[in-house]
C-alpha positions as a printed Julia matrix, in Angstrom:
348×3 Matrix{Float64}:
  33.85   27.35   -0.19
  32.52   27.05   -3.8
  29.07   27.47   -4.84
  29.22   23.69   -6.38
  30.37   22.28   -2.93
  27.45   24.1    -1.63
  25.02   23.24   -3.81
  22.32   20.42   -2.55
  21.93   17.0    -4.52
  19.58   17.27   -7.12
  16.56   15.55   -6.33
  15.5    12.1    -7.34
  12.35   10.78   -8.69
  10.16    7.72   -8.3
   7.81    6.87  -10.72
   6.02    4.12   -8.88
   3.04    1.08   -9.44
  -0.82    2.72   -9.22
  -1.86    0.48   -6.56
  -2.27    1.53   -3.34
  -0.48   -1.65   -1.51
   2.28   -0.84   -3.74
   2.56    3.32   -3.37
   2.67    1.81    0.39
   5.88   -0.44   -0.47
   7.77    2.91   -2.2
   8.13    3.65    1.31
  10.65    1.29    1.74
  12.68    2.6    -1.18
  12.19    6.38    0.19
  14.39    5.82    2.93
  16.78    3.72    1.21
  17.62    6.92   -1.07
  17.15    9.11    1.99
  19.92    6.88    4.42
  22.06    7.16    1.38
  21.86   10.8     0.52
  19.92   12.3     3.78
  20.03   15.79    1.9
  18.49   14.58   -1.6
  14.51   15.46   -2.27
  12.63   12.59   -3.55
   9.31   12.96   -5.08
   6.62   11.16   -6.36
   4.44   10.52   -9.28
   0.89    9.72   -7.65
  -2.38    9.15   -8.95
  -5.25   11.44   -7.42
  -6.52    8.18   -5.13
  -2.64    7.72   -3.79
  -1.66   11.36   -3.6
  -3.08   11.29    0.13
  -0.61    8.58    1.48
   2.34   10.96    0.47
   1.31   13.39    2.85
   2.16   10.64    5.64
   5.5     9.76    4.55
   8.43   10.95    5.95
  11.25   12.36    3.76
   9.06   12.66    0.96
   9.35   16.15   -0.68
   6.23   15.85   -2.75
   3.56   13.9    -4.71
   2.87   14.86   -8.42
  -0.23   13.94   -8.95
  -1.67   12.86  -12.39
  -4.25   10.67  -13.51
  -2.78    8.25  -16.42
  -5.22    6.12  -18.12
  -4.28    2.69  -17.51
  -5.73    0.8   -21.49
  -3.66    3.68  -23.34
  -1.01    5.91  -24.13
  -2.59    9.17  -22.77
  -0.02   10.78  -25.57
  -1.24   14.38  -24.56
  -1.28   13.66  -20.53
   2.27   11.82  -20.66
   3.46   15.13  -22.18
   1.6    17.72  -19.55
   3.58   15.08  -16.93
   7.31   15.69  -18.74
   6.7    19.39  -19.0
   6.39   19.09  -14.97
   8.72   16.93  -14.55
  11.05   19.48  -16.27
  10.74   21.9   -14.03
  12.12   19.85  -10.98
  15.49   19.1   -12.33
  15.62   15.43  -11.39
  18.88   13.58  -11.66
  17.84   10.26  -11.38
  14.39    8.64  -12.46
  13.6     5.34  -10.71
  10.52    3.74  -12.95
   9.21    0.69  -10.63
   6.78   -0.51  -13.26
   7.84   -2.73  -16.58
   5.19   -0.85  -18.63
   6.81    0.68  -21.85
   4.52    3.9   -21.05
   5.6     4.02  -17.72
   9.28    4.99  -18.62
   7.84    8.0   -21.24
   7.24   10.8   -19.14
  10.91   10.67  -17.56
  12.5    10.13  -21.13
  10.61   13.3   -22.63
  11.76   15.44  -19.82
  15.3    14.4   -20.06
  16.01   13.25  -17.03
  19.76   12.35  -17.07
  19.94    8.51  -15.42
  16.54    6.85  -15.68
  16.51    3.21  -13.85
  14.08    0.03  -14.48
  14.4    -2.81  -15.67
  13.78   -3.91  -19.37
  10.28   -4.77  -18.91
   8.23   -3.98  -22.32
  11.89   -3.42  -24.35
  12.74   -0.13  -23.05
  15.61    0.25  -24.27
  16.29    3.9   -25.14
  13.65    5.47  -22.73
  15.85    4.03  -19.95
  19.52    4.15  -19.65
  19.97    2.37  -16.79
  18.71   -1.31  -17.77
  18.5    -3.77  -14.84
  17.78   -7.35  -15.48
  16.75  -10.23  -13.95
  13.72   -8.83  -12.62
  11.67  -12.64  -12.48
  14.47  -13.86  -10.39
  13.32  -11.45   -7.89
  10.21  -13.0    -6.14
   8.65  -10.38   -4.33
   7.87   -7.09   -5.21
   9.62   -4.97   -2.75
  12.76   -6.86   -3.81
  12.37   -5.54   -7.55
  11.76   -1.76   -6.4
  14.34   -1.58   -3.64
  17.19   -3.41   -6.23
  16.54   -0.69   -8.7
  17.79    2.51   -5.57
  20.84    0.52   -5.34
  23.94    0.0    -7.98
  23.53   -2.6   -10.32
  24.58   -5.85   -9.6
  24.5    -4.96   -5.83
  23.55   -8.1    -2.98
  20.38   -7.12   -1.78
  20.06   -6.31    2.14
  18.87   -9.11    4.38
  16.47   -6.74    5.6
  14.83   -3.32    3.94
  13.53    0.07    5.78
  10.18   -0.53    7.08
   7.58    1.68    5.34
   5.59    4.18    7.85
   2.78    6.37    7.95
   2.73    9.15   10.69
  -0.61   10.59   10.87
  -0.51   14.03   13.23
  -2.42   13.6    16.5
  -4.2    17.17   16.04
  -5.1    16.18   12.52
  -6.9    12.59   13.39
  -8.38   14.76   15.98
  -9.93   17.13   14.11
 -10.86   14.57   11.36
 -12.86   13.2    14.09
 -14.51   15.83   15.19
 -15.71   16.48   12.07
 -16.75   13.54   10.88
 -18.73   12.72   14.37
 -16.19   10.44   15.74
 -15.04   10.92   19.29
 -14.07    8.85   21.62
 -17.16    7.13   23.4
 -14.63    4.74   24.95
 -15.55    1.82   22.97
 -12.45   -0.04   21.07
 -12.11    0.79   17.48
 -12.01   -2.13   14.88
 -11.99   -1.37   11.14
 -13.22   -3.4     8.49
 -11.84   -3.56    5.29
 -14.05   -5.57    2.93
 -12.35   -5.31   -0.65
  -9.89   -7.07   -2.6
  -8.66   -6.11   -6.21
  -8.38   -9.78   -7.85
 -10.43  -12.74   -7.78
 -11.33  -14.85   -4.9
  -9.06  -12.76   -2.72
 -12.48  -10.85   -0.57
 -13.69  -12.57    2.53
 -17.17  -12.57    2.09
 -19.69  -10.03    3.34
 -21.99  -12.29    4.73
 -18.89  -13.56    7.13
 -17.7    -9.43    7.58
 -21.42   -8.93    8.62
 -21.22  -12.07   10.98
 -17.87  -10.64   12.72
 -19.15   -6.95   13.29
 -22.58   -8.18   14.76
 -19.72  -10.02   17.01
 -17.77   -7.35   17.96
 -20.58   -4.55   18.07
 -21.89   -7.39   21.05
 -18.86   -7.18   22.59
 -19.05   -3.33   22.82
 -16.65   -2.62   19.99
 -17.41    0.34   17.23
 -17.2    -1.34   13.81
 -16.01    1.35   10.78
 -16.15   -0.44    7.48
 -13.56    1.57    4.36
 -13.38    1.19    1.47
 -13.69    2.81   -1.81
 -17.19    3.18   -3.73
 -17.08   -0.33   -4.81
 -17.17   -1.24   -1.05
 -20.14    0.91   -0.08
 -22.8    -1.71   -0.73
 -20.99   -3.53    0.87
 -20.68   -1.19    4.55
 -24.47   -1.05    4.01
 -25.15   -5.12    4.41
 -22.81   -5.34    6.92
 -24.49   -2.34    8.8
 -27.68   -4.23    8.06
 -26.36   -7.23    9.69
 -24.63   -6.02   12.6
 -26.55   -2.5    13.72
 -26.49    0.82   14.28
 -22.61    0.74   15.66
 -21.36    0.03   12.28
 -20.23    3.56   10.71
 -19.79    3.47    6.5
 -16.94    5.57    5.97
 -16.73    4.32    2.58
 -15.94    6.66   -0.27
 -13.91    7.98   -2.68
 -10.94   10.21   -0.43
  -8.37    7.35    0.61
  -7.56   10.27    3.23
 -10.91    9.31    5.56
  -9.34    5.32    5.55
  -5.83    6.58    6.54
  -7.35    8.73    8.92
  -9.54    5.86   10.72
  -6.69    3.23   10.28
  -4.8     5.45   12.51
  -7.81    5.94   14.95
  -8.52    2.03   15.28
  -7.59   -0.03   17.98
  -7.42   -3.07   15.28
  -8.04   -3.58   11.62
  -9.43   -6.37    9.93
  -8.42   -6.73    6.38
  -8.1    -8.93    2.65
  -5.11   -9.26    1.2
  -5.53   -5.43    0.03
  -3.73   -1.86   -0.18
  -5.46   -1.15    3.2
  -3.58   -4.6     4.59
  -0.26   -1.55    3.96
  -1.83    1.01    4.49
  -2.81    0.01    8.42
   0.77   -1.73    9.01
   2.63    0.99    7.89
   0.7     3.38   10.44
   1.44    0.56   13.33
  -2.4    -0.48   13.83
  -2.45   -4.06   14.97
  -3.69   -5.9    12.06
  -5.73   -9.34   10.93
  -4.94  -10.21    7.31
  -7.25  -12.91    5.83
  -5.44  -14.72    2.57
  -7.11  -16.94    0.2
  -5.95  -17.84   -3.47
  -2.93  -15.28   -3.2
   0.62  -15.94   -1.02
   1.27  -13.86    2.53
   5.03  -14.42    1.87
   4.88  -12.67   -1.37
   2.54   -9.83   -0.62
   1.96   -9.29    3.28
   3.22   -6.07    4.46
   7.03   -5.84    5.68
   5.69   -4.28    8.7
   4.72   -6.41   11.59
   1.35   -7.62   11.74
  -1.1    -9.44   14.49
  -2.56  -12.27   12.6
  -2.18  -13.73    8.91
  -4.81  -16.51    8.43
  -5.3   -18.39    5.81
  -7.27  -21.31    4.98
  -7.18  -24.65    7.19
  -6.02  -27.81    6.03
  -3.55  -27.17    2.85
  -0.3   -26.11    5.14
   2.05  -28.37    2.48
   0.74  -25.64   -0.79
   1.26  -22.98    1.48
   4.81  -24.09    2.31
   5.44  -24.53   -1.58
   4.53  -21.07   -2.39
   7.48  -19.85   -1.28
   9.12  -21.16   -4.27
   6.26  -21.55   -6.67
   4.35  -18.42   -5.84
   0.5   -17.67   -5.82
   0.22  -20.86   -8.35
   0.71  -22.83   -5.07
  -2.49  -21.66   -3.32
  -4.66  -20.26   -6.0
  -6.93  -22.95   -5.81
  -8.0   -22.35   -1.96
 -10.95  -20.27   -1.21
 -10.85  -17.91    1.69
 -14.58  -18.35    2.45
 -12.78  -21.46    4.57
 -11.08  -18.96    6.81
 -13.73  -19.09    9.87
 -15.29  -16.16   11.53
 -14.4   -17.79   14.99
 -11.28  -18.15   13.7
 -11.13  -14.1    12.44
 -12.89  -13.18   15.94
 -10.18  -14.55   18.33
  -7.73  -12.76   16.39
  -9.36   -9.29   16.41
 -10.42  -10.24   20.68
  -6.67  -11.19   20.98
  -5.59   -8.15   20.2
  -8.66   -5.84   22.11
  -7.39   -7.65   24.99
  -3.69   -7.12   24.49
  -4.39   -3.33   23.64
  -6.55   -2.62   26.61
């Protein structure tokens, strides 16, 4: 046999959104590629926050981490990322974003076929040119469209995205961080939102732990730095069973996603993040549409605010213009608490 029929497929490359909610969704497309080509690598350009989730993905070769500035070029950085991206030889570039910059890095390496739609008139940086990305309502739709061949039907259905966390791993975490099992269910608390109006409000997150600490539950509230004022008024509110594990390694939130027994969440890159790892989970929507952006993965609960079903019907078709007047301070904590109880119960 030849050395060419021998040779493995070069490896393909995803160049993907910065949020987290999205990195989450690249899942999906990950073992799209894979079930197509099972022996192809696929990497991943990650910021330093997102890099962790990579670690948790199955059939992803590696994350390349870099920190792009988001208001600029980055002319020098964009250059360091195409002299790395070089090196790995990609065949195939799959840019999910319709920034112009976004598309750079691939087109300075060379890489042969680079896919995205037109976006900011990229015409020239990509070679592949998909259109009709508006048509497309939701954003998994628009990243999984661009692994298949143009013009292709879209599946009824797309790969779940997953995080597998190692048992020995959480447990060590655990014991390091001074978190083992006392017997008491697990619920997390995930107080932030990027985007107006979508963050339940404290005062109601403090309400629900002083709830569920009552009922003998351990309350950890995540969270970036943004959210550690937060942990510390609902610790304030609810006691000395509320654990901050707030900070800036998205690692410790994987980590205690995977621990919980349930999560509570806004509509947030955590909402993913604890889906894709299988942890029963409470989404609370205000001004922004569950069909659009709720997880593909199953979830317990998606409430949203009473009283408005017929705008949350129309959203379908019109989108987040639809709801964005409602205000998810409407969403009760009674309402929140038999959710979270619902699924203590079922778990135990």
């Amino acid at each position: 046999m030849s050395q060419e029929l021998t040779r493995p497929p070069s490896p393909i490359l995803i160049v993907p959104y910065v949020w987290i909610g999205d990195f989450v969704r690249c899942h999906s497309v990950v073992k799209l590629l894979r079930a197509q080509v099972p022996e192809r690598p696929v990497d991943i350009v990650s910021s330093t926050l997102c890099a962790p989730l990579a670690d948790y993905m199955p059939g992803v070769r590696r994350a390349i981490v870099i920190d792009l500035p988001r208001r600029r070029l980055g002319v020098a950085l964009q250059r360091q990322l195409a002299d790395r991206l070089s090196e790995g030889r990609y065949a195939q570039a799959l840019v999910m974003s319709r920034k112009w910059k976004a598309a750079l890095a691939p087109w300075l390496a060379g890489i042969p076929l680079r896919t995205g739609f037109a976006g900011e008139f990229r015409f020239g940086l990509l070679n592949d040119v998909r259109f009709g990305e508006r048509k497309l309502p939701r954003m998994i739709d628009r990243m999984g469209a661009l692994a298949l061949p143009k013009d292709a039907r879209l599946p009824p259905e797309w790969p779940l995205p997953e995080l597998k966390v190692p048992p020995d791993e959480l447990a060590a975490w655990r014991a390091q961080r001074g978190l083992a099992a006392d017997g008491r269910p697990i619920v997390t608390i995930s107080p932030g939102a990027v985007g107006a109006g979508k963050a339940w409000p404290a005062a109601h997150y403090g309400t629900l732990a002083r709830a569920l600490t009552n009922d003998g539950a351990s309350v950890w509230v995540l969270g970036g730095p943004n959210e550690t004022p937060l942990a510390k008024r609902i610790a304030e509110t609810a006691g000395h069973r509320v654990r901050d594990l707030t900070g800036t390694d998205l690692r410790n939130a994987i980590l205690a996603l995977a621990a919980a027994d349930a999560a509570v969440t806004n509509d947030s890159g955590l909402m993913h993040v604890s889906a894709a790892i299988g942890t029963p989970t409470v989404a609370i929507f205000g001004p922004t549409s569950p069909w659009h952006w709720k997880p593909l993965n199953p979830i317990a609960a998606i409430l949203e605010p009473p009283g408005d079903e017929a705008a949350a019907k129309r959203a379908r078709s019109e989108g987040n213009d639809a709801v964005s007047h409602r205000s998810i301070a409407d969403v009760a904590v009674e309402t929140v608490l038999a959710s979270v109880r619902e699924v203590l119960r079922k778990g135990h």
